[in-house]
VOGU-3710 file (C-alpha; in Angstrom, 3 decimals, decimal comma):
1> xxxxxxxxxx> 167,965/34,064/37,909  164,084/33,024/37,789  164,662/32,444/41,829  165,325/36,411/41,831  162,121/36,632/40,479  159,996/34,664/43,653  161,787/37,169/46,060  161,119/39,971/44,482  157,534/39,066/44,379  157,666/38,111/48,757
11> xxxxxxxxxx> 159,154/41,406/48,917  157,020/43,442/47,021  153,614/41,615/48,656  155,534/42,576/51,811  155,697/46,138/50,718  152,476/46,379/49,978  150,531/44,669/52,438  152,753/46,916/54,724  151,263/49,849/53,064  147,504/48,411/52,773
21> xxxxxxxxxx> 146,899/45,515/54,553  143,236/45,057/52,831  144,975/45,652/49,376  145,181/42,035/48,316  141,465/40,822/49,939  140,142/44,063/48,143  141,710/43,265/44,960  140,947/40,065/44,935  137,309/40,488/45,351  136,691/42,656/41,865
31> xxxxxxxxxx> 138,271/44,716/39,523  136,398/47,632/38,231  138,879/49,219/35,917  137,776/52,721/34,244  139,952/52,372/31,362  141,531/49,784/28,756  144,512/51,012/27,441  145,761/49,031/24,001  149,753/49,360/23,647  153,175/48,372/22,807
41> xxxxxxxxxx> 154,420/44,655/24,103  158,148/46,688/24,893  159,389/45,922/28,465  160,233/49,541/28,993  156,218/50,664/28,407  155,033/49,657/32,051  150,989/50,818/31,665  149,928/50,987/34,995  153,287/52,825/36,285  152,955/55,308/33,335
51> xxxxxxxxxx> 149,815/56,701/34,048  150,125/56,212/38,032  147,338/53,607/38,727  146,963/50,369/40,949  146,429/46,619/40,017  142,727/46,501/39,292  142,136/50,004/37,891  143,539/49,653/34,219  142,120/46,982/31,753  145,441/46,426/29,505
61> xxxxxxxxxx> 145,810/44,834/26,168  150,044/44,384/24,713  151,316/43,504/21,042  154,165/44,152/18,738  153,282/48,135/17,616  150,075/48,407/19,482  148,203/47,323/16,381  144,021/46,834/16,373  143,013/44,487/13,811  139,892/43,504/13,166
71> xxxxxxxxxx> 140,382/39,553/12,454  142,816/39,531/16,018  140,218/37,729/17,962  142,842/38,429/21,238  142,677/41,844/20,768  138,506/41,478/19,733  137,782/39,585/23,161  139,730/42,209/25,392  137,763/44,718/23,975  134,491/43,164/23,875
81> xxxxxxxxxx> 134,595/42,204/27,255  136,091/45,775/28,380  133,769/47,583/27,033  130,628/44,647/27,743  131,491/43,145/31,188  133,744/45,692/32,911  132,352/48,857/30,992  135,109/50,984/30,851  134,222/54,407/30,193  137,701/55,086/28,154
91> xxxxxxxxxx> 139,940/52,857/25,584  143,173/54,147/25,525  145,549/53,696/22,335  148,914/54,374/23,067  152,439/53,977/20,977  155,739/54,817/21,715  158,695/56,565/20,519  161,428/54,420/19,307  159,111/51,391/18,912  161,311/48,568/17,338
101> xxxxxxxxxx> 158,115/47,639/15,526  156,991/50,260/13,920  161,277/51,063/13,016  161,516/47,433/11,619  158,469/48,150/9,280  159,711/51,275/8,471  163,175/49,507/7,794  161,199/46,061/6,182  162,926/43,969/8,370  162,745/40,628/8,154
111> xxxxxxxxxx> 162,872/38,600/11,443  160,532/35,834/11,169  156,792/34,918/11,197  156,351/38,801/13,104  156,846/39,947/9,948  153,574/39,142/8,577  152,024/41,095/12,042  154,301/44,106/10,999  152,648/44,196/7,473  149,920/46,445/9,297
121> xxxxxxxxxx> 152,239/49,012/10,230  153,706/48,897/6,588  150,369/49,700/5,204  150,280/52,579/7,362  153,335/53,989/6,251  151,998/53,720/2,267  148,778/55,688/3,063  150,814/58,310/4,703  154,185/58,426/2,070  153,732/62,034/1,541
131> xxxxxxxxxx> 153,701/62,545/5,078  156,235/60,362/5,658  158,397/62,026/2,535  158,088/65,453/4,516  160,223/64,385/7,374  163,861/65,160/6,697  164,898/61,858/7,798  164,965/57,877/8,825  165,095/58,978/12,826  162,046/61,897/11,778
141> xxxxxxxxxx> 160,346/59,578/9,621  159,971/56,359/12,296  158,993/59,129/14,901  156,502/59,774/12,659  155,064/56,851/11,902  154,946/55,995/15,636  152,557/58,800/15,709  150,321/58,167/12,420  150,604/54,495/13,505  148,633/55,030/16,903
151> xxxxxxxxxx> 145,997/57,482/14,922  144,854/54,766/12,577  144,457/51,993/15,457  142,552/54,520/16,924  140,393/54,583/13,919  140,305/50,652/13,679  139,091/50,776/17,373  136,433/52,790/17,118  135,079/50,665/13,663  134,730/47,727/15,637
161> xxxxxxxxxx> 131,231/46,131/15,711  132,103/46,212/19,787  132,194/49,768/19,692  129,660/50,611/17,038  127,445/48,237/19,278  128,396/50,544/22,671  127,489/54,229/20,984  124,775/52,567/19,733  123,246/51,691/22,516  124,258/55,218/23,971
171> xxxxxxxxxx> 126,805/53,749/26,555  129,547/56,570/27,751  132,621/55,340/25,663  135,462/57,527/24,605  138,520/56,536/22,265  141,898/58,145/22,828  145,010/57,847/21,261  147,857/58,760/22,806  151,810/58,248/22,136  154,750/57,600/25,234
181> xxxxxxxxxx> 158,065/59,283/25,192  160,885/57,239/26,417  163,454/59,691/26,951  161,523/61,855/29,427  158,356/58,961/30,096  155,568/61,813/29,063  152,508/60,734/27,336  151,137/63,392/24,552  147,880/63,076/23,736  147,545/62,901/19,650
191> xxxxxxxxxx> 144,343/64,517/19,718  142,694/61,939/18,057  139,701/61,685/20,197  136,065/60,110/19,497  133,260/59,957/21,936  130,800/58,809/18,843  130,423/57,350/15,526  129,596/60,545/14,042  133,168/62,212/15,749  135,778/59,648/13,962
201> xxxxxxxxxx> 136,172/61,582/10,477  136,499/64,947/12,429  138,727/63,187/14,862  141,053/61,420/12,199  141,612/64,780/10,039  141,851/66,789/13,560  145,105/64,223/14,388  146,737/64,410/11,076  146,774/68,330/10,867  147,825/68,388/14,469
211> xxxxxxxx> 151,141/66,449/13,742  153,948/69,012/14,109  157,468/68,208/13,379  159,034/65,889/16,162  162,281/66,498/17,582  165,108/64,699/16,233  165,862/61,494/18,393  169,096/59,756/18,887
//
């Protein structure tokens, strides 16, 4: 019941104040997050918890499939003021296995208006078929795509005018993309890494011929 909701909150203010009793007049004061991390709406992908930080020290960003696109003026604004206001020092791309996104592209779906948002993924899967055609199956071949899905965001990030605009000007700013495994909850860093305009083609071709066969998934 949304009542459950209220007492959960009183209890886990309680907690914490019990634990910090500055936390809240602290937090409250600034935030002066290090990283914005761009990923999956999915209730089970909890940012903060995942990587093991506190209210106020992760800049986050949620869709459908973690997808960057450069006419998203949500996604745009996030990053521009990331990377502007707060300067963050890292933006942080991460996907997930067993993303219902990314399967219902894979599977063309059709639910609705999201399916128009899902397109993106699709488009990924076509540039990759041969990839994709490697993978001895549906299960193998959505894992995949989970994977080449986060490398090209990664790619869309770092061709934004907001970034272009940060390495211009020399400002420490380092793209990551990384991808979440439910069934243990370890992150595994794609290796598709750019610090600079001049490191995105070496880091795109570094990701793809790091992909190794997944392991099958239920």
């Amino acid at each position: 019941m949304i009542s459950d909701l209220f007492a959960k909150n009183r209890e886990w203010a309680r907690r914490t104040t019990a634990r910090d009793p500055h936390f809240f007049q602290s937090l409250s004061e600034q935030q002066s997050p290090k990283y914005l991390w761009i990923g999956c709406s999915d209730s089970r992908v909890p940012a903060n918890e995942i990587v093991g930080l506190r209210p106020g020290e992760l800049f986050v960003h949620r869709n459908v499939a973690n997808v960057v696109v450069h006419s998203d003026l949500n996604c745009l604004s996030v990053l521009q003021y990331a990377i502007d206001v707060l300067k963050v020092e890292h933006v942080i791309v991460c996907g997930h296995y067993g993303c219902g996104g990314v399967r219902a592209a894979y599977l063309r779906s059709s639910f609705g208006l999201i399916d128009n948002w899902l397109r993106h993924v699709q488009d990924v899967r076509e540039r990759h078929d041969a990839v994709m055609a490697d993978e001895p199956g549906d299960e193998e071949r959505i894992a995949r795509l989970c994977e080449l899905n986060v490398i090209e965001q990664v790619i869309h990030v770092c061709r934004t005018t907001i970034v272009e605009d940060a390495w211009r000007r020399e400002q420490p700013l380092t793209i990551h993309g990384w991808i979440y495994d439910l069934r243990d909850g370890l992150l595994r860093d794609l290796g598709c890494t750019a610090a600079a305009a001049t490191e995105i083609a070496a880091a795109y071709t570094q990701a793809l011929d790091r992909l190794v066969p997944p392991s099958p998934r239920p």
